[in-house]
Each structure stands twice: as structure tokens, then as C-alpha cells.
C-alpha positions, -999 to 999 in steps of 0.1 A, spaced: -134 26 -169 -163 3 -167 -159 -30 -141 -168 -55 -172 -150 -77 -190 -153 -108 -212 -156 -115 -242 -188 -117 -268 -225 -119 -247 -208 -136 -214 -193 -107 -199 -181 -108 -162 -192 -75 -140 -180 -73 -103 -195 -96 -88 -186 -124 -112 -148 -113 -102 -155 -114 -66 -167 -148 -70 -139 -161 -87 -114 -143 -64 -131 -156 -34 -125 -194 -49 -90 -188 -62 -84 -181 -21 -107 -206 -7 -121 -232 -34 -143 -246 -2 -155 -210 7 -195 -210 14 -217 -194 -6 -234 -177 18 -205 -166 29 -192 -146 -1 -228 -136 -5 -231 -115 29 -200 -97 19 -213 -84 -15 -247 -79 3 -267 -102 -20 -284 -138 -17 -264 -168 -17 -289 -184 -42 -276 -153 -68 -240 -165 -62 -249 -199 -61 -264 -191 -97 -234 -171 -102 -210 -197 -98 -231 -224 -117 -229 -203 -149 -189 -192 -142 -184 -232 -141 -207 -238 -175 -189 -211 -192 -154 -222 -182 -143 -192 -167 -142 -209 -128 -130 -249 -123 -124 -258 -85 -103 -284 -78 -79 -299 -52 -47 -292 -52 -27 -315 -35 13 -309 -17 34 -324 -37 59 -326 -5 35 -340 15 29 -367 -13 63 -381 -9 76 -360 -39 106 -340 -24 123 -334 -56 108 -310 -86 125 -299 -112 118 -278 -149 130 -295 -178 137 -280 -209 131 -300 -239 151 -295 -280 132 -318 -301 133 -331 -334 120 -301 -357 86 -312 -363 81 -336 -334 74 -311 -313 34 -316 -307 41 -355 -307 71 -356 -282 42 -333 -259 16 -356 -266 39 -388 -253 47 -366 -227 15 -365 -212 16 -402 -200 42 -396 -175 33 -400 -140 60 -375 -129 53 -345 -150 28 -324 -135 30 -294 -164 40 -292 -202 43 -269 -222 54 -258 -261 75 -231 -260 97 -204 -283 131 -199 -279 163 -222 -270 137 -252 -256 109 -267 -283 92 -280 -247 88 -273 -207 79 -293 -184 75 -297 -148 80 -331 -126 75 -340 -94 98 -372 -81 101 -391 -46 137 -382 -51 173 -372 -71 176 -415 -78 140 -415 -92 145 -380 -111 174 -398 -125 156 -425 -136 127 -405 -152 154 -385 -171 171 -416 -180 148 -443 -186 120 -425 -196 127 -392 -209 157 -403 -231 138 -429 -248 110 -405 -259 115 -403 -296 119 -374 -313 135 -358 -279 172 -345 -290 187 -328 -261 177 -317 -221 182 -297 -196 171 -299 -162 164 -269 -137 159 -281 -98 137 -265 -77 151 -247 -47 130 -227 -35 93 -220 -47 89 -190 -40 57 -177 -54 30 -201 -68 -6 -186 -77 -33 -209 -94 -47 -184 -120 
């Protein structure tokens, strides 16, 4: 088994993995840095990295604590839509200052998404003011966060 992958002419050998493992731990890690531990220039990774970014395989951004944002309440909702309002009930969506993650899914829920609210009295009031006045959105179901428990930024 061969330490390539990719798809088409852009194909990713072990270094190009390295790279992008180092920045999924460390987004701020140094170049020269990750380039003393493979044993190579930091101008090849900086190269490296440039052409990871161009391709889209690599974006680094901030990720900011939602709890130390003032958002101490997060909860999934799932979505039932009208039939074939699906993409547009996503699309409005999107505009919503609290949700943080959407997506269109198969099974009992047309939708998913994730929000992030100051607290239960302003969840309420993006569920109820908001939410319920999306057109095209039949039914909810919200899911609290207790406890995250694993969260990984593939």
C-alpha cells in the first residue's frame, strides 16, 4: 500500500498529510517548525501549504469558544419540511445568527442544524420567533447539548 492519495493529477504523498495534520492540531504551527520534523526546508512546506490552500484541500481558520462567547446553550435541531422546500427552507436558514451548522439529511428529519444561543429564553425565542415562521418548515425537534464530548475539525 502506497502513502498517496487524491484524486486526478493533485495527489497528496506523506508529507502533504503531515502538513495538514500538523494544522488540524495547531492552525498557528510554524513552518519551520513542522519542516525540522520531516527533515526538509521550511520554504518546501511553505510551498507545500501554499498549493494545499489553492487546491482546497487545507483552509485555516479560527475557531472561536462558543462558551466563552456568551453562548452557553447549543442545541441540534431536527427539521420536517414541506416536501419540496427542503433546499429553500436551508437556504433561509443560512441567515440565522444562531445556527452555526446545517445540513440536508435522509431519514425522519428533511434538515439538521446546529445553534448556538446566550441562553434556554433566547433558544426559545429562535425556535419560536424565528424558526416557526420559516416557511415551508412543518414540524421540529430540538436536541440540547449536554455534554460535547468529542469535537474534531476534519
Amino acid at each position: 500500500m502506497n502513502n498517496i492519495i487524491g484524486i486526478g493529477a493533485e495527489r497528496l504523498d506523506k508529507i502533504d498529510l503531515y502538513i495538514i495534520q500538523a494544522m488540524r492540531e495547531d492552525g498557528r504551527e510554524a513552518f519551520a517548525q513542522i519542516a525540522e520534523k520531516l527533515n526538509v526546508s521550511p520554504g518546501m512546506i511553505r510551498q507545500r501549504y501554499n498549493r494545499l490552500v489553492k487546491l482546497g484541500y487545507l483552509k485555516v481558520v479560527a475557531v472561536t469558544n462558543p462558551l466563552m462567547m456568551g453562548k452557553r446553550t447549543m442545541a441540534m435541531i431536527g427539521i420536517r419540511t414541506d416536501g419540496r422546500r427542503m433546499l429553500e427552507v436551508a437556504n433561509k436558514l443560512i441567515k440565522f445568527d444562531e445556527v452555526v451548522y446545517i445540513v440536508v439529511v435522509s431519514g425522519r428529519y428533511d434538515i439538521m442544524v446546529e445553534v448556538f444561543c446566550s441562553d434556554h429564553e433566547d433558544l426559545l425565542n429562535f425556535m419560536t420567533e424565528k424558526l416557526a415562521k420559516v416557511e415551508g418548515v412543518r414540524e421540529t425537534e430540538s436536541f440540547m447539548h449536554l455534554k460535547i464530548v468529542k469535537e474534531i475539525y476534519f
